[in-house]
C-alpha positions in Angstrom: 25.0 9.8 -4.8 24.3 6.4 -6.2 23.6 3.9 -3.5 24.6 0.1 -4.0 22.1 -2.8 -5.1 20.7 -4.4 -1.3 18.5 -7.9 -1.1 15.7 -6.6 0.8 13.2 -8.8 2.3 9.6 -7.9 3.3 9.5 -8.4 6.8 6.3 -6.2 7.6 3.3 -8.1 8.0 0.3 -7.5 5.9 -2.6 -5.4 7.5 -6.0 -6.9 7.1 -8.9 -8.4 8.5 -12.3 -10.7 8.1 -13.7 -6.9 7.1 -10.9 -5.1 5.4 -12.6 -4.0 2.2 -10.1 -2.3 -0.4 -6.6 -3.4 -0.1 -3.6 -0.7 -1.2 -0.5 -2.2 -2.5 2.8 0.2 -2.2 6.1 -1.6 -3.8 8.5 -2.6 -1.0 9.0 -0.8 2.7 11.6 1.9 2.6 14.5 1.6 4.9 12.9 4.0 7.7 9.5 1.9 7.2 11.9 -1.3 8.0 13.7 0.3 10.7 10.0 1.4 12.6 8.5 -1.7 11.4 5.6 -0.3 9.9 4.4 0.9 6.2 4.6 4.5 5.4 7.1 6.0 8.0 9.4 7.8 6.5 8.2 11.4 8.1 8.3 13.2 4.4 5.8 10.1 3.5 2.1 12.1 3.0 0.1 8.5 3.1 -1.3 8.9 6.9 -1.9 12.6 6.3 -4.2 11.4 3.4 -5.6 9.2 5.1 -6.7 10.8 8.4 -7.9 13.6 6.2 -9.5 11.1 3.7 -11.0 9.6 6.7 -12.2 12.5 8.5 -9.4 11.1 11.5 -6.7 12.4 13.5 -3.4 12.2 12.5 -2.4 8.5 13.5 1.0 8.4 15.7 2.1 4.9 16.6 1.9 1.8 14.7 -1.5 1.0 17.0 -3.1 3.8 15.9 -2.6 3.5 12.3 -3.2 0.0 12.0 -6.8 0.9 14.0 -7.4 3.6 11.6 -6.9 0.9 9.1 -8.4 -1.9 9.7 -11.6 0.9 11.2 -11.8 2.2 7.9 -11.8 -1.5 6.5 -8.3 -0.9 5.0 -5.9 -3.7 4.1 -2.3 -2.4 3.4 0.4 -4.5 2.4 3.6 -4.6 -0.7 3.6 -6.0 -4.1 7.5 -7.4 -3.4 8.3 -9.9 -0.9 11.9 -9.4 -1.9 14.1 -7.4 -4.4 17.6 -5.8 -5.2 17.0 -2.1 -4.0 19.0 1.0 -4.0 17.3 2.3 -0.5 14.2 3.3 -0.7 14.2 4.2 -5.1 11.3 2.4 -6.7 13.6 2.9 -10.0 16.2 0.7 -9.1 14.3 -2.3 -8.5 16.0 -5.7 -9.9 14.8 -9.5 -9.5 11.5 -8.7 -7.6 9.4 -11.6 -5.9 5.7 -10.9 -5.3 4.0 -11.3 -2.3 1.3 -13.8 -2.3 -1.6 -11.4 -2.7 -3.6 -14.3 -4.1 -3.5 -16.0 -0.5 -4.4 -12.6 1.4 -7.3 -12.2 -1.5 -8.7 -15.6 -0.3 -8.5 -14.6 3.1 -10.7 -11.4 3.2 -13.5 -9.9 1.3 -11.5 -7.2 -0.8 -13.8 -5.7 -3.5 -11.1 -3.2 -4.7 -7.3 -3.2 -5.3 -5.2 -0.1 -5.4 -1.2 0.6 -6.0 0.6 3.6 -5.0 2.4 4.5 -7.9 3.5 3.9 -11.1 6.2 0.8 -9.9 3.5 -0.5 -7.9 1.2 -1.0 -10.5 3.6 -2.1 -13.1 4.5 -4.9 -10.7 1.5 -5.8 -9.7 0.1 -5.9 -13.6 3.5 -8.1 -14.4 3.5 -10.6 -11.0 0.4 -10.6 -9.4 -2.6 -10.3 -12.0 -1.9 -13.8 -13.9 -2.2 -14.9 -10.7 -5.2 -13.3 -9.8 -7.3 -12.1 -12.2 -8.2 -9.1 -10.1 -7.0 -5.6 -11.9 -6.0 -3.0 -9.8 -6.3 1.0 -10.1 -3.1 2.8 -9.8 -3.2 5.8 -7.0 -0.6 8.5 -7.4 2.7 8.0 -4.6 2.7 9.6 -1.3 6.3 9.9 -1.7 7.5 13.6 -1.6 9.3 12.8 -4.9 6.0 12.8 -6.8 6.6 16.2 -8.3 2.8 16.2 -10.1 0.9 16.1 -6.3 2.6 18.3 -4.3 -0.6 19.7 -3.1 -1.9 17.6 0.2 -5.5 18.5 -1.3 -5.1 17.4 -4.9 -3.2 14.1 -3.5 -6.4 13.3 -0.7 -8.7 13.9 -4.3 -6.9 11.0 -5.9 -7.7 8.8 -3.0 -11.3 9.6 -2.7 -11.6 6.5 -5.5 -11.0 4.3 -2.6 -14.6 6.0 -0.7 -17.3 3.7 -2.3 -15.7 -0.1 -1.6 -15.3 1.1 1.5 -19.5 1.0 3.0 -20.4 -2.3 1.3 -22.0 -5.0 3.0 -19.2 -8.1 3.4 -21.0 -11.2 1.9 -21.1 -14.0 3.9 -19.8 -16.8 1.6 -16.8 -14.3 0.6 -15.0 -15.3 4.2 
């Protein structure tokens, strides 16, 4: 079943603080992400069980609890799009995307890494955000339950341990 072209606007604010140290870019919030008003919730979605087991943390619950683990963990989370025609929640069907302004949240804490969850993610990114930036980012393998190659919970928390080592480094002062 083909689902019809939407405008969908970002309405999720981005997570991050004065300490948030790697920022991970998905592509836009799905339609159960919207609808719970919060990244990653569509209950197929493997990104918080990565995490918690990434982070050596329980299984975050509610919204509070994964934004702590975040922002604990020195996490920023936030979406390449500010807007696009969607088909639901299918990366694929994207049309007439508008970027975020990931140069303003770059200014605004001390990120030494950038990451994209999947292949859409980073070829957006690459394509609207690096000339504005400068700053490349590594491309992480989707959490979706469509990603055929990492069906394995293991293999998939592997992929993330990249994101370990920016993580533990002391913030510089004259970064915030």
């Amino acid at each position: 079943m083909n689902l019809p072209l939407s405008r969908v606007e970002h309405t999720l604010p981005p997570v991050y603080d004065a300490h948030s140290r790697v920022l991970i870019l998905g592509t836009m919030p799905s339609p159960k992400s919207r609808e719970a008003g919060f990244y990653y919730s569509h209950p197929q979605n493997r990104f918080w069980k990565v995490m918690a087991r990434l982070l050596n943390a329980p299984l975050p619950q509610t919204n509070e609890e994964k934004r702590a683990l975040l922002l604990s963990s020195h996490i920023a989370l936030w979406d390449v799009l500010s807007s696009c025609l969607i088909a639901g929640a299918d990366d694929g069907s994207i049309r007439e995307p508008r970027p975020n302004d990931i140069a303003g949240l770059l200014t605004r804490a001390p990120i030494a890494a950038v990451y994209t969850t999947g292949a859409k993610a980073a070829a957006l990114y690459r394509r609207l955000i690096l000339p504005q930036t400068g700053v490349e980012a590594a491309t992480l393998p989707s959490t979706s339950p469509a990603n055929c190659r990492y069906h394995n919970l293991d293999t998939l928390t592997e992929a993330y341990r990249v994101i370990l080592p920016h993580l533990h480094l002391p913030v510089r002062e004259d970064a915030l």
